[in-house]
C-alpha positions in Angstrom: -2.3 10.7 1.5 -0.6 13.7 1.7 2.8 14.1 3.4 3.7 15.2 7.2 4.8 18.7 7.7 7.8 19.0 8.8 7.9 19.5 12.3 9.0 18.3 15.6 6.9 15.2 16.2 5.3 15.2 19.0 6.6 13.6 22.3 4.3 11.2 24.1 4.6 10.0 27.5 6.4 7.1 26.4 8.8 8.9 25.1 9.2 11.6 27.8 11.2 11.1 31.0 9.3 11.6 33.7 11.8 10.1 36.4 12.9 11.9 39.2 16.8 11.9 37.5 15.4 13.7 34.7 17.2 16.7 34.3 15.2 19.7 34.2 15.5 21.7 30.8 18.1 24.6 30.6 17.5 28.3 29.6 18.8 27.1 26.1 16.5 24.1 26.2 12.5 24.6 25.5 10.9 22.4 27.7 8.6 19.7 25.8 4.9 20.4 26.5 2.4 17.9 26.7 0.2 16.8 23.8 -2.7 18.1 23.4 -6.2 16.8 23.3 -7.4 16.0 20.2 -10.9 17.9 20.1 -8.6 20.8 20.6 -6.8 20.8 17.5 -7.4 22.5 14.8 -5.6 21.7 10.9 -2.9 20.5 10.0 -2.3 19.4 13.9 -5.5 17.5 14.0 -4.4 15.7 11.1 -0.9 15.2 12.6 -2.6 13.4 15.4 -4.9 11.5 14.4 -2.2 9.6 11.9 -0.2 9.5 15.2 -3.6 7.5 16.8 -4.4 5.5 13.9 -1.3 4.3 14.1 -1.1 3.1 17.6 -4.5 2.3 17.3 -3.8 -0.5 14.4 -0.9 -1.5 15.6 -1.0 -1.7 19.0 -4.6 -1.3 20.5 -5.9 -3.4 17.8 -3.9 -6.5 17.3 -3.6 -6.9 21.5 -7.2 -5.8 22.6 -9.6 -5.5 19.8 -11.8 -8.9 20.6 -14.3 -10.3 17.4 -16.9 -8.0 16.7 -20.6 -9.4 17.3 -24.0 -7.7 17.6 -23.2 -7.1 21.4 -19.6 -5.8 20.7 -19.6 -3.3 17.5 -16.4 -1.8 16.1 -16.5 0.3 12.8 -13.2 -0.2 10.6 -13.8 3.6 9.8 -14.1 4.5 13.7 -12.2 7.8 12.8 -15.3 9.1 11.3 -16.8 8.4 14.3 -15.8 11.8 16.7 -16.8 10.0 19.9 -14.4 7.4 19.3 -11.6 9.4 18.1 -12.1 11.2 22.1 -11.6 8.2 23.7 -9.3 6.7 21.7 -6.9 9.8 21.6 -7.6 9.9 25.7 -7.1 6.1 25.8 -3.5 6.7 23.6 -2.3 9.7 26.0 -2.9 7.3 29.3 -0.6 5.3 27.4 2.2 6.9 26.4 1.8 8.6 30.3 1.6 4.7 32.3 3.3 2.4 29.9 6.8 4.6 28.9 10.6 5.0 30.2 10.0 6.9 34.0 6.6 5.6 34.5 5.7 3.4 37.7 6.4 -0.3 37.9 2.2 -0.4 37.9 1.3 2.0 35.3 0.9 -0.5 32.9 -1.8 -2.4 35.4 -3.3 1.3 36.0 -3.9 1.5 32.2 -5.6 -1.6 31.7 -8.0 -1.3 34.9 -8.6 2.7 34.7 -8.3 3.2 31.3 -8.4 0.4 28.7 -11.6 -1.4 30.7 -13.5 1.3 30.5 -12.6 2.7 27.3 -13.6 -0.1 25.4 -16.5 -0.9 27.2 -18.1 2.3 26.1 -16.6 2.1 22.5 -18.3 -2.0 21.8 -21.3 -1.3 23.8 -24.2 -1.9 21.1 -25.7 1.8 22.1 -22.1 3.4 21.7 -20.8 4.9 19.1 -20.6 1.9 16.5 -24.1 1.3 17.3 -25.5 0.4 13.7 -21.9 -0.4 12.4 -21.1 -4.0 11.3 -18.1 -5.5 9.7 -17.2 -3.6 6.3 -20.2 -1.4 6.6 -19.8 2.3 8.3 -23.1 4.0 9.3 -22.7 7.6 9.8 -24.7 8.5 13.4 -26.6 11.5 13.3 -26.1 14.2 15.7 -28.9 14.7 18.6 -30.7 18.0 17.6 -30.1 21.0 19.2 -32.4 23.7 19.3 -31.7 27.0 17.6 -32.2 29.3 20.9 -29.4 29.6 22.8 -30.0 30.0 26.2 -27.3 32.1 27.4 -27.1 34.1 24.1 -28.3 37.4 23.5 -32.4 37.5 24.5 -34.3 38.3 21.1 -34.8 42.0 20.1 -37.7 43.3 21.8 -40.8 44.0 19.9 -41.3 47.1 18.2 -44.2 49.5 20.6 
């Protein structure tokens, strides 16, 4: 694995303070922005990122909510391959750091688990999602729907020659 640039890490919700006593920042100060989503990111930020998620996701995620694996709940142990489950995931980790940190509201945590975590996971171990096919030690790369060539609010063909 290569190393981190070096940069400011990112700040995550958890991290932020959000409270109402939380100063606002100075001229001198830049003020932190938000993280941004994922699918947005391009190199080396995506990869940034997702090593941010992976971690959360194996040490936290994981060892409190990831439930046995059967035919009717998949997980892939390379679900960063899978781009559907990086989305939620990296979704599911910003909720986090947003309802569970310093400043947040004495119910975020409950907030997270009903509106977030519940239906996160759902969708990530239904046996149609995106670990459909997967099984314990064995990835199976998911093949994208097809999408026909014509773009429908492209350019309209050249006309034929008269």
């Amino acid at each position: 694995m290569s190393a981190v640039p070096t940069e400011k890490p990112e700040v995550t919700g958890a991290e932020r303070d959000t409270s109402p006593a939380a100063k606002p920042p100075t001229e001198e100060e830049e003020p932190i922005a938000p993280p941004q989503f994922i699918l947005y990111l391009e190199q080396p930020a995506y990869t940034h990122a997702l090593r941010q998620l992976t971690l959360w996701t194996h040490h936290v995620l994981l060892p409190v909510y990831g439930r046995e694996i059967s035919s009717t709940a998949p997980w892939c142990s390379r679900w960063w391959e899978h781009p559907e489950a990086v989305a939620q995931l990296h979704g599911l980790w910003l909720a986090w750091g947003d309802l569970t940190g310093p400043g947040s509201p004495a119910t975020g945590p409950a907030s997270w688990h009903r509106d977030h975590l519940s239906p996160v996971m759902s969708s990530l171990r239904d046996p149609q999602g995106p670990f459909a096919g997967c099984k314990p030690g064995m990835h199976r790369p998911k093949e994208m729907p097809p999408i026909d060539h014509l773009d429908p609010f492209g350019p309209p063909p050249p006309a034929a020659p008269k």
